[in-house]
Rosetta silent file (secondary structure, phi, psi, omega in degrees, C-alpha in Angstrom):
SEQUENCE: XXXXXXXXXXXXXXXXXXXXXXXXXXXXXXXXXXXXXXXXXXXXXXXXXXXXXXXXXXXXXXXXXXXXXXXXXXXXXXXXXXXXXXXXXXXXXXXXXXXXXXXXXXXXXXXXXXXXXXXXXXXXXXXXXXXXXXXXXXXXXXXXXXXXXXXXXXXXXXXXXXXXXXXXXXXXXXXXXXXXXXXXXXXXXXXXXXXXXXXXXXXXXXXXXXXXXXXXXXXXXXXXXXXXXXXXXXXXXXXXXXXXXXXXXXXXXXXXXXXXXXXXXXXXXXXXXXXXXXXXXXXXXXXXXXXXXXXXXXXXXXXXXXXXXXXXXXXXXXXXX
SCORE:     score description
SCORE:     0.000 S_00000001
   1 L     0.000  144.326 -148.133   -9.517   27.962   48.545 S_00000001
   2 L  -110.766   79.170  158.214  -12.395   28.575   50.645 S_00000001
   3 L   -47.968  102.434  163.131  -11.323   28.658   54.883 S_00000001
   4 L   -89.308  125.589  174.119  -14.587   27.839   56.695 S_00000001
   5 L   -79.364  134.730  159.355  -15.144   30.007   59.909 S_00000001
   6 H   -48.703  -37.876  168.377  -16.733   29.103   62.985 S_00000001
   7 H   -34.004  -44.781 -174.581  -18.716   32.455   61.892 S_00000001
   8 H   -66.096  -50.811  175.433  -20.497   30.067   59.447 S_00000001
   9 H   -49.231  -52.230 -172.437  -20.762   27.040   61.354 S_00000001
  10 H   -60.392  -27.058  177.699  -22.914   29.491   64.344 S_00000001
  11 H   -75.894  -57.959   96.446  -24.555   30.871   61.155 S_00000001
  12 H    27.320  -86.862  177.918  -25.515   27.549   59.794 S_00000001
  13 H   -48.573  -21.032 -158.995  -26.682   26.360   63.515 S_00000001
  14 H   -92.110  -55.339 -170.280  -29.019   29.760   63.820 S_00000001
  15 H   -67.754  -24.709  178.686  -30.468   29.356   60.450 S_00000001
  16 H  -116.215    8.301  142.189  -31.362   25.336   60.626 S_00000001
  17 L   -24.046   76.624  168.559  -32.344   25.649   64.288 S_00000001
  18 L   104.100   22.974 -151.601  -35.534   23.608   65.112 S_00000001
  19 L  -109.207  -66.323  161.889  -34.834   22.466   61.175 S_00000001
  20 L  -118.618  158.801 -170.593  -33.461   18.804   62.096 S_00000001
  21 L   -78.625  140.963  154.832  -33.259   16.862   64.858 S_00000001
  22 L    -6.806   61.614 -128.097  -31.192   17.624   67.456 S_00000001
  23 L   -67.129  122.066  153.725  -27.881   14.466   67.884 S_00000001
  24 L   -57.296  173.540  159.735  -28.541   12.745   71.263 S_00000001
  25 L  -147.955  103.468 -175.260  -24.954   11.822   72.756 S_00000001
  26 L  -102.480  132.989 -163.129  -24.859    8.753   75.171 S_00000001
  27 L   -74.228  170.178 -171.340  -22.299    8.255   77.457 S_00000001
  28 L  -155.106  -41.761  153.153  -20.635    4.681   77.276 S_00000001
  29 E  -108.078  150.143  169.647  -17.264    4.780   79.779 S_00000001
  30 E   126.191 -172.336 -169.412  -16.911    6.599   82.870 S_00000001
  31 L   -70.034  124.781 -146.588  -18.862    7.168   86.136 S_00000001
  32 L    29.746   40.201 -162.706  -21.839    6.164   86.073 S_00000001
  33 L   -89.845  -19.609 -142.015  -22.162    4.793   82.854 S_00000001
  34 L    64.224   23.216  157.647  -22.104    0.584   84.265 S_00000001
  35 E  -126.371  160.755 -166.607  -19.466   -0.292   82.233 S_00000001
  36 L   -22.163  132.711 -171.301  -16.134   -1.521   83.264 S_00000001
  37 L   -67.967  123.455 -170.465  -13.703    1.428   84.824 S_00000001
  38 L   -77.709  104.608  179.050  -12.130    3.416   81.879 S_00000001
  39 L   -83.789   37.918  172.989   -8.955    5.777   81.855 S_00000001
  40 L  -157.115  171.093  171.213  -10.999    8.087   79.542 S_00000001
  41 E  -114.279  146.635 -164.573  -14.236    9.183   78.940 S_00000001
  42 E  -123.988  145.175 -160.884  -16.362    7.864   75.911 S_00000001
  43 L  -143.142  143.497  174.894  -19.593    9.822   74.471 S_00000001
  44 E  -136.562  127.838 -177.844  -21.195    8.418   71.040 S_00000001
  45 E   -71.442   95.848  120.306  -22.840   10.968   68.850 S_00000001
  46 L    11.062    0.840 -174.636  -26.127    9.577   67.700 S_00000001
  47 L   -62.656   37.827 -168.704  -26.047   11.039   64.518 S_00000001
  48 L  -124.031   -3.205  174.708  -27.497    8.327   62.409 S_00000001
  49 L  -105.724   40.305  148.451  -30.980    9.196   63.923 S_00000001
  50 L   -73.920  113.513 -166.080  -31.212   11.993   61.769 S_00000001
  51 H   -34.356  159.027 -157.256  -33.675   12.320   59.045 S_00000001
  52 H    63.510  -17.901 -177.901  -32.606   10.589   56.273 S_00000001
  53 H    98.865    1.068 -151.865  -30.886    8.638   58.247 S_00000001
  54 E  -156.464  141.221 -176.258  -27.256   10.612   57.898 S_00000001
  55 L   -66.073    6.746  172.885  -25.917   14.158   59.189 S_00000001
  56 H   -60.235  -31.310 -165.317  -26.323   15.277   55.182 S_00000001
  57 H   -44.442  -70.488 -151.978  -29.964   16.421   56.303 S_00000001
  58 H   -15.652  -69.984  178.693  -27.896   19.469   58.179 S_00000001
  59 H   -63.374  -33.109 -167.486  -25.768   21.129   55.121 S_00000001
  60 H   -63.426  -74.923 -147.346  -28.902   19.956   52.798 S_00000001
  61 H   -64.541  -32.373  173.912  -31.326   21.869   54.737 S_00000001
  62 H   -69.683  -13.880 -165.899  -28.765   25.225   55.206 S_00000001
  63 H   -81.798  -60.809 -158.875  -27.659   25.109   51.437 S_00000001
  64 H   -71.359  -35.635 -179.969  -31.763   25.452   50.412 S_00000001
  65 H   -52.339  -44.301 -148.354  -32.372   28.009   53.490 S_00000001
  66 H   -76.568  -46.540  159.112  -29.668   29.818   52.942 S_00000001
  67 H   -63.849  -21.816  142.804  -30.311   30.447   49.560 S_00000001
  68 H   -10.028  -59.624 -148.354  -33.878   30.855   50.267 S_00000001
  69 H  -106.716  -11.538  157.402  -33.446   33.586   52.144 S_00000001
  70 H   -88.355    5.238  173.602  -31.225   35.231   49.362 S_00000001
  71 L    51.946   47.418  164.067  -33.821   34.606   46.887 S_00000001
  72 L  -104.710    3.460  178.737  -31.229   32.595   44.857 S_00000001
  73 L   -95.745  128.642 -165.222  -33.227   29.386   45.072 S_00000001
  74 E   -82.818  161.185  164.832  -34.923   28.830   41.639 S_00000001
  75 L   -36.651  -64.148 -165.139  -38.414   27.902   40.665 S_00000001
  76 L   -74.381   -5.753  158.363  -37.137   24.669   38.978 S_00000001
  77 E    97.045 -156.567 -167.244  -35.597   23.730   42.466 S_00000001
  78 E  -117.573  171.632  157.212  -32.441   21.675   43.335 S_00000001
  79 E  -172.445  139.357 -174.363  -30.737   19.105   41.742 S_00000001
  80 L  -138.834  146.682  159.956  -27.734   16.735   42.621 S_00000001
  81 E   -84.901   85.808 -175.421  -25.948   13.713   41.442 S_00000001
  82 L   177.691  130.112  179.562  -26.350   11.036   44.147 S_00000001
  83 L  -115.547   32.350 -159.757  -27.979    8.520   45.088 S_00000001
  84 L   -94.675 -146.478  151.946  -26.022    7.746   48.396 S_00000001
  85 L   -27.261  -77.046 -153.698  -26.669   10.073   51.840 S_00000001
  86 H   -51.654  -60.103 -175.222  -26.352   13.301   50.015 S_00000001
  87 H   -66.702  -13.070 -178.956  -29.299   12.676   47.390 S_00000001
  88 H   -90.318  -60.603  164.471  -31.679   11.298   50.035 S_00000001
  89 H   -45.842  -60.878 -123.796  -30.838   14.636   52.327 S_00000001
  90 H  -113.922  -23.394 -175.697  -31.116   17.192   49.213 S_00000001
  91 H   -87.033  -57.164  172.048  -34.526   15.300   48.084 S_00000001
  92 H   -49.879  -55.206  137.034  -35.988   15.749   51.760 S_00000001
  93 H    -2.144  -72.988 -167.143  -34.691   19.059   51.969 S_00000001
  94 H   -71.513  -25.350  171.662  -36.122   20.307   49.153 S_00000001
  95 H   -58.199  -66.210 -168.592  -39.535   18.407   50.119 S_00000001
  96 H   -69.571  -26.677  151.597  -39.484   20.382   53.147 S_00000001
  97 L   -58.339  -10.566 -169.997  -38.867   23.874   51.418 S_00000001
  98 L    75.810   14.189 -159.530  -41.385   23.356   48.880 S_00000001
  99 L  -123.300  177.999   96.588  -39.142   23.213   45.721 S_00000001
 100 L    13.433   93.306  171.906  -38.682   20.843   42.957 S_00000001
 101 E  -125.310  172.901 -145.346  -35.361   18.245   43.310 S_00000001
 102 E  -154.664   71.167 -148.212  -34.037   16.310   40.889 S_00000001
 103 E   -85.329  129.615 -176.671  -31.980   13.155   41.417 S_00000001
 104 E  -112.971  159.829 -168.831  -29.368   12.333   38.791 S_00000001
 105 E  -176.748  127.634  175.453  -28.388    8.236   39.247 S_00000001
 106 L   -67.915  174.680 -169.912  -26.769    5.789   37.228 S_00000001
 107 L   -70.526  -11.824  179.304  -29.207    2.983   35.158 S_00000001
 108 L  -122.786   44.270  171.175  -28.040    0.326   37.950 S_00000001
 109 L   -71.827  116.472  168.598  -28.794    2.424   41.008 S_00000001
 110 L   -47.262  135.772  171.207  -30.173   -0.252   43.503 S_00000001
 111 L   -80.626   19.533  153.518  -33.977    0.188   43.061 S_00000001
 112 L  -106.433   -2.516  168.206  -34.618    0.483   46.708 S_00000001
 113 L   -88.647  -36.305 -171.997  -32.548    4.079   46.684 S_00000001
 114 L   -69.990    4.481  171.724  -34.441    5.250   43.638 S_00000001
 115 L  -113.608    8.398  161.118  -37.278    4.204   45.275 S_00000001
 116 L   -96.913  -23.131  166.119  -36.751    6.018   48.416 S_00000001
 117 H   -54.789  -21.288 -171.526  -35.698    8.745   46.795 S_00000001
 118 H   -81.809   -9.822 -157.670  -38.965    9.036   45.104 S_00000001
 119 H   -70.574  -18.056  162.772  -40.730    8.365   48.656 S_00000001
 120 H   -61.896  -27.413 -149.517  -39.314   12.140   48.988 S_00000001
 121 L    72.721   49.613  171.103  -40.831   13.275   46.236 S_00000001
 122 E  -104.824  161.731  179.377  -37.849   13.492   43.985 S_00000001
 123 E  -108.427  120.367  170.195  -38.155   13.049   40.087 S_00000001
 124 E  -115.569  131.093 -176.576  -35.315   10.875   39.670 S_00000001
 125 E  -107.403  126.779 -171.984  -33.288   10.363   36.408 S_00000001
 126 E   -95.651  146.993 -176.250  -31.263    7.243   35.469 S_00000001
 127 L  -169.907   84.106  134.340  -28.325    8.352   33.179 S_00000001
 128 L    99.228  145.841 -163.757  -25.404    6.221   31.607 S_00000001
 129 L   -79.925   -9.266 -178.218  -23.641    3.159   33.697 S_00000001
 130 L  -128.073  150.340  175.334  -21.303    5.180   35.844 S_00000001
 131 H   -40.711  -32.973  171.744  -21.447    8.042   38.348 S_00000001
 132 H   -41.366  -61.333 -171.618  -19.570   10.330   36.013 S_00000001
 133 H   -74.565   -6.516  179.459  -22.249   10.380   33.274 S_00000001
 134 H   -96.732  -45.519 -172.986  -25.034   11.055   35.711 S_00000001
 135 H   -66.060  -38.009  179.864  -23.069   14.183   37.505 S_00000001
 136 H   -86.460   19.404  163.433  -22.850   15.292   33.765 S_00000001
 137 H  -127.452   25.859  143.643  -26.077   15.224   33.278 S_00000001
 138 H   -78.721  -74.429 -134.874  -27.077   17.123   36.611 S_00000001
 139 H   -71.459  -55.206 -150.511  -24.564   19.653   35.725 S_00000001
 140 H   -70.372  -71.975 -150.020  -26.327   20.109   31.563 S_00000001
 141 H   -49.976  -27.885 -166.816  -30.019   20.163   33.880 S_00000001
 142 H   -76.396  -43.536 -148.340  -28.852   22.684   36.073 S_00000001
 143 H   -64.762  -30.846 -154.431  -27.094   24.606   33.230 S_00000001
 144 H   -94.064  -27.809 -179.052  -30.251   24.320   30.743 S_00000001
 145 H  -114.669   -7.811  151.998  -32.976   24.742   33.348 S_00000001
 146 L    90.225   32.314  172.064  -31.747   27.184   36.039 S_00000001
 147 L  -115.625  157.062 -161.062  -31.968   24.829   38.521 S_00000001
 148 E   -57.427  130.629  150.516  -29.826   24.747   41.818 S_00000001
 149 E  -105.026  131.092  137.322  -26.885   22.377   42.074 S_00000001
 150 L   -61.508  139.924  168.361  -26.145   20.889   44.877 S_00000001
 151 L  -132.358  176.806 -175.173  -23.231   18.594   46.099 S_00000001
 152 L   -60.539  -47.043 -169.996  -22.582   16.054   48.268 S_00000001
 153 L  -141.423  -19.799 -173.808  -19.665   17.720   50.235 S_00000001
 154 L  -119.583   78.626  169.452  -17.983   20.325   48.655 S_00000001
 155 L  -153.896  139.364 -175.308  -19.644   23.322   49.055 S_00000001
 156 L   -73.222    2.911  164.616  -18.915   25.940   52.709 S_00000001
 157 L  -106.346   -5.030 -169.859  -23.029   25.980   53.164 S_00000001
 158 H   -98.601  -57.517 -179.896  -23.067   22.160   52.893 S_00000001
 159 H   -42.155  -81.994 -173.202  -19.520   21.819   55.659 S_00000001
 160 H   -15.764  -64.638  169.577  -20.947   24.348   57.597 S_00000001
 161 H  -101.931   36.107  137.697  -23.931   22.937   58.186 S_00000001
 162 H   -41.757  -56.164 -156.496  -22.219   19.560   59.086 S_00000001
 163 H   -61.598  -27.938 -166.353  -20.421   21.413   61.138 S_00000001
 164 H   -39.788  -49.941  173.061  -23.520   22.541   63.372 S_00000001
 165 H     5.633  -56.744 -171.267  -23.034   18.792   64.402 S_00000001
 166 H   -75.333  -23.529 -177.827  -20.088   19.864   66.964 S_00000001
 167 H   -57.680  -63.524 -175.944  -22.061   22.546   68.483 S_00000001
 168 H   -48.189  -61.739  171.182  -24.722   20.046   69.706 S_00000001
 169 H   -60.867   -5.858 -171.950  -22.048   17.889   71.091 S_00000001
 170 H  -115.054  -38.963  164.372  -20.239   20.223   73.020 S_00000001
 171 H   -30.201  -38.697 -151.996  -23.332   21.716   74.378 S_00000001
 172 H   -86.639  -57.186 -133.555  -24.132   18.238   75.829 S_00000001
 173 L  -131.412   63.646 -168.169  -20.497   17.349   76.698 S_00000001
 174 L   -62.696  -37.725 -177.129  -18.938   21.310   77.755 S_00000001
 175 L  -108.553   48.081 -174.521  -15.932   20.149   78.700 S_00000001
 176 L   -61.127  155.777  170.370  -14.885   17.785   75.685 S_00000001
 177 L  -104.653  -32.707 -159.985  -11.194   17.272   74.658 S_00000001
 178 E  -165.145  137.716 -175.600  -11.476   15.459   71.437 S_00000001
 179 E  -108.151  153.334  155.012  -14.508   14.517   68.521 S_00000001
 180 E  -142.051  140.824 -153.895  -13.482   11.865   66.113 S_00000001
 181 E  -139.682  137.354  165.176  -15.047   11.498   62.758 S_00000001
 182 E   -88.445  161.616 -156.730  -14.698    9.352   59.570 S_00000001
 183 L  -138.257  121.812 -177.765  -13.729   11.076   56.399 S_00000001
 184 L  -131.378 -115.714 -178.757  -14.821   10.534   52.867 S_00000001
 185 L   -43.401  -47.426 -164.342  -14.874   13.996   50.547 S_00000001
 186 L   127.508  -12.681  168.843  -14.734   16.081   53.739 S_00000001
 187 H   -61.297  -49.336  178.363  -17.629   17.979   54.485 S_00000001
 188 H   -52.606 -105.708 -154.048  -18.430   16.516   57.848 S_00000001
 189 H   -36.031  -53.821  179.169  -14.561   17.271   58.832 S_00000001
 190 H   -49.280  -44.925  158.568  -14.504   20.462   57.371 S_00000001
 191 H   -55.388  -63.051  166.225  -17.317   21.691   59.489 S_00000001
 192 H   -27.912  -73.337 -144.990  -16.516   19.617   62.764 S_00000001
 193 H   -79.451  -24.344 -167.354  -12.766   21.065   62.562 S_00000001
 194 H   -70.665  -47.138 -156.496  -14.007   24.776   61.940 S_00000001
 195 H   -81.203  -51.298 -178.036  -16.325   24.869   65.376 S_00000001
 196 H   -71.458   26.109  161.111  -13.272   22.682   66.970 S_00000001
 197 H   -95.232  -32.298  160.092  -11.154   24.810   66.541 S_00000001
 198 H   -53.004  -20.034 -158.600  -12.826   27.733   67.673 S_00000001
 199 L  -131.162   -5.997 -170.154  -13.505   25.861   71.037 S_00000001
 200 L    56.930   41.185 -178.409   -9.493   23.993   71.230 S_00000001
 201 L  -120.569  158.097 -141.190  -11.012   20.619   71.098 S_00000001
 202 E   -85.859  127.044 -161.647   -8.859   17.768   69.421 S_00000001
 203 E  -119.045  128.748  157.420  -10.701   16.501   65.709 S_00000001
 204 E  -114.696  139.482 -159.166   -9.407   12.817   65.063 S_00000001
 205 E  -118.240  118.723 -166.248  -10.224   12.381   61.450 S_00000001
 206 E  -122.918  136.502 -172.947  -10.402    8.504   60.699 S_00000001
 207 L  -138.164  169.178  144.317  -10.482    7.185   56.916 S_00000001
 208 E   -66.591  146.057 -155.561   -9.685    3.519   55.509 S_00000001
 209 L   -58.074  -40.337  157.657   -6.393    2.729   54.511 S_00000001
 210 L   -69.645   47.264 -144.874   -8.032    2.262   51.064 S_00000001
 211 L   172.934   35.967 -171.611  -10.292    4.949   50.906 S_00000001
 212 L  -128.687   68.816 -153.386   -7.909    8.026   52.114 S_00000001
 213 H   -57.833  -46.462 -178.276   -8.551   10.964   49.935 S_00000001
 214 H   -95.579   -6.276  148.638   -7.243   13.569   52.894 S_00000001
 215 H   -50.992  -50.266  158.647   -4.665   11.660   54.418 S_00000001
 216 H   -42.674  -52.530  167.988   -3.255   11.190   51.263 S_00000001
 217 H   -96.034   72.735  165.518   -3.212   15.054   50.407 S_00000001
 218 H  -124.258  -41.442  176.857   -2.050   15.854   53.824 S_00000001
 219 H   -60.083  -43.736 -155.365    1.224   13.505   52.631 S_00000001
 220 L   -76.438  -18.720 -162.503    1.284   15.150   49.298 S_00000001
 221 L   101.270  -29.945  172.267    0.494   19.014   50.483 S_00000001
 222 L  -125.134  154.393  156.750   -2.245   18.621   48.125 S_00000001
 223 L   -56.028  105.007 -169.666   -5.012   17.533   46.826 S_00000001
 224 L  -128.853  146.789  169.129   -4.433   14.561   45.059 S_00000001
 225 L   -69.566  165.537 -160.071   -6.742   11.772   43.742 S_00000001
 226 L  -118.009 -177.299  120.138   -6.879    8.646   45.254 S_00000001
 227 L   -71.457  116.435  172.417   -7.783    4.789   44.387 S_00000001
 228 L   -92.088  146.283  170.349  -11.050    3.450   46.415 S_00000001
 229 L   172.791   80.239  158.612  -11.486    0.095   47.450 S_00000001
 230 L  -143.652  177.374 -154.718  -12.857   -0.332   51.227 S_00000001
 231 L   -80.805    0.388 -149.354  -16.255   -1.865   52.641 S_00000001
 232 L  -112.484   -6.315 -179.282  -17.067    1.663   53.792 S_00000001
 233 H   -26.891  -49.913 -164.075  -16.749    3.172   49.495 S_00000001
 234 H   -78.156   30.346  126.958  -20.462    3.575   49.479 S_00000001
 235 H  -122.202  -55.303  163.733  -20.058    6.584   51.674 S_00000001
 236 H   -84.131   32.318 -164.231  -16.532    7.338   52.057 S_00000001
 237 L   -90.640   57.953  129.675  -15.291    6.403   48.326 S_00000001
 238 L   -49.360  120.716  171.682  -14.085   10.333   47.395 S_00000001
 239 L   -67.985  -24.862  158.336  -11.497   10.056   44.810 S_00000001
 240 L  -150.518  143.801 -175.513  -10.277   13.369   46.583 S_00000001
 241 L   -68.497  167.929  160.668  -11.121   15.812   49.411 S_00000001
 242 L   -71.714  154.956 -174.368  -11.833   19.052   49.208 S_00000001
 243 H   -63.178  -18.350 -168.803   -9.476   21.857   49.333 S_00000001
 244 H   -82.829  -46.408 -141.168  -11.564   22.818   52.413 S_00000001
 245 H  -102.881  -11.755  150.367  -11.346   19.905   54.308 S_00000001
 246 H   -43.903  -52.603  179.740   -7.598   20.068   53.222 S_00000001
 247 H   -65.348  -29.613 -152.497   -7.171   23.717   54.836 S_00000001
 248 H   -93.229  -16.110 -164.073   -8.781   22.507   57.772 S_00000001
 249 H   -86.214    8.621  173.276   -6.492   19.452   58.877 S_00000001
 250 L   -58.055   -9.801 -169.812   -3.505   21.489   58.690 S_00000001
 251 L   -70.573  163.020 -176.970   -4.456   22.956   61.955 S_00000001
 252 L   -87.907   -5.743  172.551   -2.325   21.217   64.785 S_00000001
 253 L  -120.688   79.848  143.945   -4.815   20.046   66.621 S_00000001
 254 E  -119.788  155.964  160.394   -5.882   17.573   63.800 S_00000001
 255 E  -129.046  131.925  154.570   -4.745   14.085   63.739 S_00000001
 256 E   -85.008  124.931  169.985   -5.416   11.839   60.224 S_00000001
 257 L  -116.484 -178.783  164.847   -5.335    8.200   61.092 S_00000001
 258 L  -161.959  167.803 -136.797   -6.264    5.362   58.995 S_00000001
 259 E  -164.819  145.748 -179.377   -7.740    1.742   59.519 S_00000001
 260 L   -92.220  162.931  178.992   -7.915   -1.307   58.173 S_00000001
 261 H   -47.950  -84.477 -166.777  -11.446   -2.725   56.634 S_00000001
 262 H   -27.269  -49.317  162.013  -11.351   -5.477   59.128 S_00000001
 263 H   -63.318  -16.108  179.590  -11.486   -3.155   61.880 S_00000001
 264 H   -81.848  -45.816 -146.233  -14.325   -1.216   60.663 S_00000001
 265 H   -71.292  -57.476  168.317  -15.975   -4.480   59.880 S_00000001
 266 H   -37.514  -52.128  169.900  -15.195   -5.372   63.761 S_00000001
 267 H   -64.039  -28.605 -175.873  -16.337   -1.648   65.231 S_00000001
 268 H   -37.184  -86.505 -159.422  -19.874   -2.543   62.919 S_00000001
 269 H   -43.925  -56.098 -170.514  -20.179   -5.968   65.265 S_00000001
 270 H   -62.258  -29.712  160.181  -19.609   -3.875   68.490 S_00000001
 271 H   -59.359  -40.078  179.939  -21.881   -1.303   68.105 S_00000001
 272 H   -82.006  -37.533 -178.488  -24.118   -4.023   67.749 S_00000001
 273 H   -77.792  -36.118 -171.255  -23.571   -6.865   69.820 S_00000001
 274 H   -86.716  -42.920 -177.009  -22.512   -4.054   72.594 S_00000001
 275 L  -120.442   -7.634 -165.241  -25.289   -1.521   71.854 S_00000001
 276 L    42.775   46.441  178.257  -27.444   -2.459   69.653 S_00000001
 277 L  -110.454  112.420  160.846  -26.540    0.392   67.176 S_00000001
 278 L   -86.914  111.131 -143.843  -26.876   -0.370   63.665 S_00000001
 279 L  -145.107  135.679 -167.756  -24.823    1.809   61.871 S_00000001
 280 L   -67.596  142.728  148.006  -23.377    1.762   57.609 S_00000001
 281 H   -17.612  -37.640 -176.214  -19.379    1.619   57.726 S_00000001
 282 H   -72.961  -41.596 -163.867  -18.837    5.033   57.148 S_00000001
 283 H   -99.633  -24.636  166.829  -20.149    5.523   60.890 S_00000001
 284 H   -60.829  -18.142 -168.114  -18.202    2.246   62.378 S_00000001
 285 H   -72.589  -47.947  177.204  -14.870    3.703   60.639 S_00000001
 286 H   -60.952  -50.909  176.265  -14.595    6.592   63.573 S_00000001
 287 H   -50.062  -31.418 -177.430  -15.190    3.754   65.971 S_00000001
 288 H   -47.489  -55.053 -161.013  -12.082    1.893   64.244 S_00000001
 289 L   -95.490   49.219  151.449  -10.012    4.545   65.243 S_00000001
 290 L  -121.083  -42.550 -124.630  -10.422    4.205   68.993 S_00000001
 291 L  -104.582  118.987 -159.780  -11.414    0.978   69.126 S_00000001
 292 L    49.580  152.444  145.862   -9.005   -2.167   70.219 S_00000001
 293 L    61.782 -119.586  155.477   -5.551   -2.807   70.509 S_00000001
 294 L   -93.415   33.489  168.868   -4.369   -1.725   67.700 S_00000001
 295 L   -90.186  145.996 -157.433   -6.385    1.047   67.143 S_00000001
 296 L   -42.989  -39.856 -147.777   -4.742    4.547   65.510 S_00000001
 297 L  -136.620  117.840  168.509   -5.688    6.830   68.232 S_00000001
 298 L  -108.782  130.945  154.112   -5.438    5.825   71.986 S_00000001
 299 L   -48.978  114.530  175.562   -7.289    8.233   74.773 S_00000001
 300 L   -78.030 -163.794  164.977   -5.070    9.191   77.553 S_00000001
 301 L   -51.185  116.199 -158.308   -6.045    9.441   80.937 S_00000001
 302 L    89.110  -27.980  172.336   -9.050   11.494   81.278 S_00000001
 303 L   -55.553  145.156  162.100   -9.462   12.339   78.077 S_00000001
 304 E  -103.225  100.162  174.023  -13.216   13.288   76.799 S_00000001
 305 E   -97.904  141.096  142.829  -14.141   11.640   73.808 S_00000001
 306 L  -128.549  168.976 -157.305  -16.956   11.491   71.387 S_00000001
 307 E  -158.841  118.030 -175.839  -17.032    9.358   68.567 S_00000001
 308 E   -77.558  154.929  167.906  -19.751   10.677   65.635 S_00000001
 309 L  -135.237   92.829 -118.861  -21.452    7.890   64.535 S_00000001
 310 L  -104.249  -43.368  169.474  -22.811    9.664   61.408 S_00000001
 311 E  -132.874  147.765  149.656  -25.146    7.119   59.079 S_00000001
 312 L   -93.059   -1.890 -169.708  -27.395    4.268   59.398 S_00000001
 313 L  -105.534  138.055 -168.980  -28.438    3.333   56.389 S_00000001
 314 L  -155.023  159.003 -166.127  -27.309    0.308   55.932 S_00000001
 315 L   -99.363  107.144 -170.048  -28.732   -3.472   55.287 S_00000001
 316 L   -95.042   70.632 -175.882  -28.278   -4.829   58.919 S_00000001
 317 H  -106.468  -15.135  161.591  -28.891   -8.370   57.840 S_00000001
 318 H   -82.034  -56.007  162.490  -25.571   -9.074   58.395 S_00000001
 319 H   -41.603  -26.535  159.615  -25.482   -8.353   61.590 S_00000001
 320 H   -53.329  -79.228  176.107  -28.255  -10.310   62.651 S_00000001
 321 L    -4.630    0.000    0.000  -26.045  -12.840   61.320 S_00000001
């Protein structure tokens, strides 16, 4: 099992450094925000205005540098099975590196990803009705043609540079107490929780109650697979986390919550109606778990929050609604 070091994460930030954009962080309670007096303070990570639309650019673009600069990245390029976040980051990536990627997708992949993926320049290949048969037929292309696989989440150059994520926010925000992040596979948390740990700030790691691959091995001890079925799947639908992102919530200052759909579906409408941030599920689910009531995780007094808000793409035609 692979323990990612803040050594990586700073390594990771050095190396993808003027590489992607920067996250903005906008303050939203507290003094001199205008809204209504708070007993905490609330900061929202901007990540969804990241090329591609999703913090995947980050780990995308250190996984190709980083080999890059070990002269392990092949002629024949990258190639990954996804046509979600990951595969739109690893084809723009590789666009900006100069190499060759190679999008594996099943035959009913909505034709607006394969056709942004091509807007990357990726040559993307339809393969077989379910994600399964398309990852095995990335893994025989990599095997038969020497070309790089990539994954979505589980690799320590892909967490890492997720993790840069936390740097940026704490730069912004010096004296934060506590980041909270949705959780699908685990990359994002595994990086986030590396740098916060290194710094003693608080990671609340938010998943849907149907959708809770590391909550789940957190119960078990292990890694165990899961069942998916929440609106947020089409980012955070990992049948299981990684071993990394396992290692990392053991630390004590993690907390795993979980959330109901309905609440994500509710944090959506508030980002929107409130901010006019249109944001996929995956990035309303860390708003869930602050957010009303009954939400998982309450701020005490004082506390310094941010809350990543991680992807955008999403169809916001409902929200208009």
């Amino acid at each position: 099992m692979h323990h990612l070091s803040y050594g990586e994460v700073k390594t990771a930030a050095e190396r993808i450094d003027g590489l992607v954009r920067p996250v903005t962080v906008a303050p939203v309670l507290g003094p001199g925000t205008g809204a209504p007096r708070s007993p905490y303070r609330l900061w929202l990570a901007l990540e969804f205005l990241q090329h591609t639309g999703s913090f995947k650019a980050r780990g995308a673009r250190n996984f190709l540098a980083a080999h890059r600069e070990d002269g392990s990245l092949p002629e024949t390029g990258v190639t990954i099975a996804s046509g979600g976040n990951a595969g739109l980051a690893c084809a723009w990536a590789a666009r900006e590196q100069g190499v060759p990627a190679t999008v594996f997708l099943p035959e009913n992949a909505p034709r607006v990803k394969v056709a942004r993926l091509r807007s990357y320049g990726a040559e993307v290949r339809l393969t077989g009705s379910e994600y399964a048969e398309a990852a095995a037929a990335c893994e025989e292309f990599a095997q038969s043609t020497g070309a790089l696989r990539s994954h979505a989440y589980d690799h320590p150059l892909i967490a890492a540079g997720a993790g840069t994520l936390l740097e940026e926010i704490r730069a912004q925000v010096p004296d934060l107490d506590t980041v909270v992040v949705s959780v699908g596979g685990g990359g994002l948390f595994a990086g986030v929780a590396a740098a916060a740990q290194h710094h003693g700030i608080r990671v609340v790691a938010v998943e849907p109650e149907n959708c809770r691959a590391l909550n789940a091995a957190l119960e078990a001890g292990r890694v165990v697979d899961v069942p998916v079925d929440s609106v947020a799947a089409d980012s955070l639908g990992a049948r299981r986390a990684t071993p990394m992102a396992h290692a990392a919530a053991a630390h004590r200052n993690v907390r795993s919550v979980l959330v109901q759909d309905s609440a994500v579906v509710a944090a959506r409408d508030t980002l929107w109606n409130e901010h006019r941030l249109a944001v996929e599920h995956a990035a309303a689910t860390a708003m869930a778990g602050i957010l009303g009531e009954t939400a998982p995780y309450t701020p005490s007094d004082g506390e310094r929050v941010a809350v990543v808000l991680c992807g955008a793409n999403t169809d916001p035609g409902d929200l208009a609604a």
